[in-house]
Residue, then its C-alpha position, 0 to 999 in steps of 0.5 A: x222482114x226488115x221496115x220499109x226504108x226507101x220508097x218511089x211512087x210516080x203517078x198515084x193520084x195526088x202524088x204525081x212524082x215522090x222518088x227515093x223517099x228515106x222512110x225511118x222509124x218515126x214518120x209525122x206526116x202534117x199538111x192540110x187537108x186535101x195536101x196528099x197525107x192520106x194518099x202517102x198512107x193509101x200506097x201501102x193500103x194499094x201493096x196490101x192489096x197488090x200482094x193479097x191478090x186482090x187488086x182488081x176488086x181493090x180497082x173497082x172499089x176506089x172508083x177505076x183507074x182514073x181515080x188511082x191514077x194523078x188526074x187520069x189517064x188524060x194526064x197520067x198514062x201510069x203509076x209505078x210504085x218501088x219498095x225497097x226492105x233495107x239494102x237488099x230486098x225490094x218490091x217494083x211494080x208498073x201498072x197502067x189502065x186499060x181501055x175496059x176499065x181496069x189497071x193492069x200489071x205492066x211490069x213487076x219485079x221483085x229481088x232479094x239478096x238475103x239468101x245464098x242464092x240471090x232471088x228474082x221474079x222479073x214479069x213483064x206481061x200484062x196480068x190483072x193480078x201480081x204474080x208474086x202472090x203466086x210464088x213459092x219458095x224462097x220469094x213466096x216467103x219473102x212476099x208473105x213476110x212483106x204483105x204481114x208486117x206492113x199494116x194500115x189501121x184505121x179506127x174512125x168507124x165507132x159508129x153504132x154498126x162498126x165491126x168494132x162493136x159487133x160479135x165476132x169469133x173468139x178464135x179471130x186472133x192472128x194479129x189485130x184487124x185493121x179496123x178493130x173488128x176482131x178487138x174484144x177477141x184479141x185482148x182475151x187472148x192477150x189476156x190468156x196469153x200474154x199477161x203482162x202487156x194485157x196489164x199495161x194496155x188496161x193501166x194505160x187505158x185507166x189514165x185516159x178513162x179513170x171510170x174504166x177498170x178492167x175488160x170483162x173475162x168470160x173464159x167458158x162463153x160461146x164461140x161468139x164474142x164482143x167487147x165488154x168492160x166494167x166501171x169502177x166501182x161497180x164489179x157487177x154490171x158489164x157495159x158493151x162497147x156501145x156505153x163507150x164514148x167514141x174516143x176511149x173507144x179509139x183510143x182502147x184500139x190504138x193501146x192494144x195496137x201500139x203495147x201489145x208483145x213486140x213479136x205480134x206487132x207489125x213491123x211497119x204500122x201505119x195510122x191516119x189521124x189517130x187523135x181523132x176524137x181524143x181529149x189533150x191529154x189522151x194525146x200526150x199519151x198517144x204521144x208516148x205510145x207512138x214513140x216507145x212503139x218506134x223505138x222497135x218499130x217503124x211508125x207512119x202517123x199522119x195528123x192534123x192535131x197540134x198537141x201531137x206534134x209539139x211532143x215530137x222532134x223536128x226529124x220525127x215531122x214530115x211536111x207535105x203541101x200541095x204545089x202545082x196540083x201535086x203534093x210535096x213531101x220535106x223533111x223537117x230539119x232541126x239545125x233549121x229551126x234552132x232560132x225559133x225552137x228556142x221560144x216557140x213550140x212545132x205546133x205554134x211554128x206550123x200555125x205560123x206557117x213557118x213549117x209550110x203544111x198549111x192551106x195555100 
C-alpha cells in the first residue's frame, strides 16, 4: 500500500480548508501551540477509526460533532476528508452532525485502479459507520492495507500507571501499539526474531543512557510480560520500566518504532512531539532516526524543539500558523531562504520569526 501522498480536509476543527496538500516523505510540522499541528495528525487518528469501524465511539469520545467539526456546527455544516495512495488508489469521505448528537456518513467513496478490474465502492446514504470496513474482496483488501500501514504514535504517557509499564501478554507482538503498551513484548520478539535490528535499537539506546546495557531476556517466564532492563556494570540486579527517567523511557519507544525490520514498520508514521523530555543530544539522535526512517518510509513529525529542526532541511519543515481563526499549512522553500541559511540556522530563522510558526 503505497504512503499517503496527497490529502484534502475541509471542516475539521481548526483546519477550516486544507486542499490538495502533497504529503512526502519527510513532513516537519512546526507552529505554535494551539496553530493546528495536532489537528493535521488527528485526521489520520480520525481514518484509523473511520476504517476500524468504530467511529461513533471515536465521536463520543472527542466531545460530539461540535467538537470535530471547525467551530461547530453553528459555522460548519460538515467535514470532508480525501485520501489519495499514490496515482491510483483514494479514500473519500463526507460526514455531517446530526440532530442527536452524532456525525454521520453522508457520503463515501473509495476507488482503485490497481488491479485489472478498476474497483468502486460509491455509498451515499447516511450510515453511523463506514461501509468500507465492511467489504470483502478486492477493496476489503485495499482498506486493510490502508487502515495498517498508517499509524499514530504517541508515547507522553510515562506516568506511574502508563500501559508502557504494566504487564501485558508476551504474545502481543502484530506490530508496535500506538502507546507502547505492548513494548517490552515486541523487543523480546524483535530479540527472537530479528536479531540484528534488536543490536542496533539496544546500541542506539546506549548513546542516549551510557548506564543502559541490554533489555533482560526471560525466554521460559509466563505468559505475562514487562519491560525489564540491566545497568551497566551490574548483571545481576533487573530494574523495571518504572527506574527509567521519563525521557530514556520515550526515547527506548521511539528506537523500536523507528529501527525496527522495514517490513514490520508502517508505511506512513506519524508522531506528535517526540522530543518531549529528551536531553539536546538525544534529539540529534532522534534526528538520525527520523531521517534514515524516511529514506523508506514516509514520516509526520510535529515539534516545538528548535535542535530538531535546525538538523532537517528547509523542504523537510512544514509551517503551520493560525490565521483568521483557521490554520494554515506552507511548505518551506529552500531557494527562498538561501540569503539567510547562509549565517543563520532554521531554529535561529523560526525564532526570528522569519519561517512564521510562531504566536501571532
Amino acid at each position: 500500500m503505497p504512503a499517503v501522498q496527497k490529502l484534502t480536509i475541509t471542516g475539521y476543527k481548526s483546519i477550516r480548508e486544507l486542499r490538495d496538500f502533497e504529503l512526502r516523505n519527510l513532513n516537519v510540522l512546526i507552529g505554535a501551540n494551539g496553530a493546528g499541528k495536532s489537528n493535521f495528525i488527528g485526521v489520520f487518528r480520525m481514518l484509523a477509526e473511520l476504517l476500524g469501524g468504530r467511529f461513533q465511539s471515536f465521536v463520543q469520545r472527542e466531545g460530539g460533532p461540535d467538537a470535530l467539526l471547525h467551530y461547530s456546527r453553528q459555522v460548519t455544516d460538515r467535514i470532508v476528508a480525501e485520501f489519495y495512495f499514490g496515482d491510483v488508489d483514494m479514500y473519500c469521505v463526507n460526514l455531517a452532525p446530526t440532530k442527536d448528537n452524532r456525525l454521520v456518513f453522508d457520503e463515501e467513496f473509495l476507488g482503485s485502479q490497481n488491479h485489472a478490474t478498476p474497483a468502486r465502492l460509491h455509498y451515499t446514504r447516511t450510515s453511523d459507520e463506514s461501509q468500507a470496513a465492511r467489504l470483502n474482496g478486492t477493496l476489503k483488501s485495499l482498506v486493510d492495507a490502508a487502515f495498517a500501514s498508517t499509524r499514530v504514535y504517541h508515547f507522553h504517557d510515562t506516568s506511574a500507571t502508563a500501559k508502557v509499564k504494566q504487564l501485558h501478554s508476551r504474545d502481543d507482538t502484530l506490530r508496535l501499539k500506538n502507546d507502547g503498551s505492548n513494548l517490552a513484548a515486541y523487543l523480546q520478539m524483535l530479540r527472537v526474531g530479528h536479531p540484528a535490528q534488536y543490536e542496533t535499537i539496544v546500541r542506539t539506546i546506549r548513546l542516549a543512557a551510557p548506564f543502559f546495557d541490554d533489555f533482560v531476556d526471560r525466554p521460559h517466564a509466563s505468559t505475562r510480560i514487562q519491560l525489564e532492563w540491566l545497568e551497566k556494570g551490574d548483571p545481576d540486579t533487573p530494574f523495571n520500566a518504572h527506574a527509567l527517567s521519563d525521557g530514556t523511557l520515550r526515547f527506548i519507544c521511539l528506537c523500536t518504532l523507528l529501527l525496527q525490520p522495514w517490513n514490520l514498520m508502517p508505511e506512513t508514521i506519524l508522531i506528535d512531539e517526540p522530543e518531549l523530555g529528551l536531553h539536546p543530544y538525544a534529539i540529534a539522535l532522534l534526528a538520525d532516526l527520523i531521517k534514515r526512517a524516511a529514506e523508506r518510509k514516509q514520516l509526520v513529525v510535529s515539534t516545538q524543539s528548535v535542535e530538531l529542526i535546525n538538523l532537517m532541511a528547509p523542504e523537510d519543515i512544514v509551517v503551520v500558523d493560525r490565521r483568521d481563526n483557521a490554520s494554515t499549512f506552507q511548505r518551506l522553500d529552500s531557494a527562498s531562504l538561501e540569503h539567510w541559511l547562509d549565517d543563520y540556522s532554521l531554529g535561529q530563522l523560526w525564532n526570528m520569526n522569519v519561517l512564521g510558526g510562531r504566536p501571532a
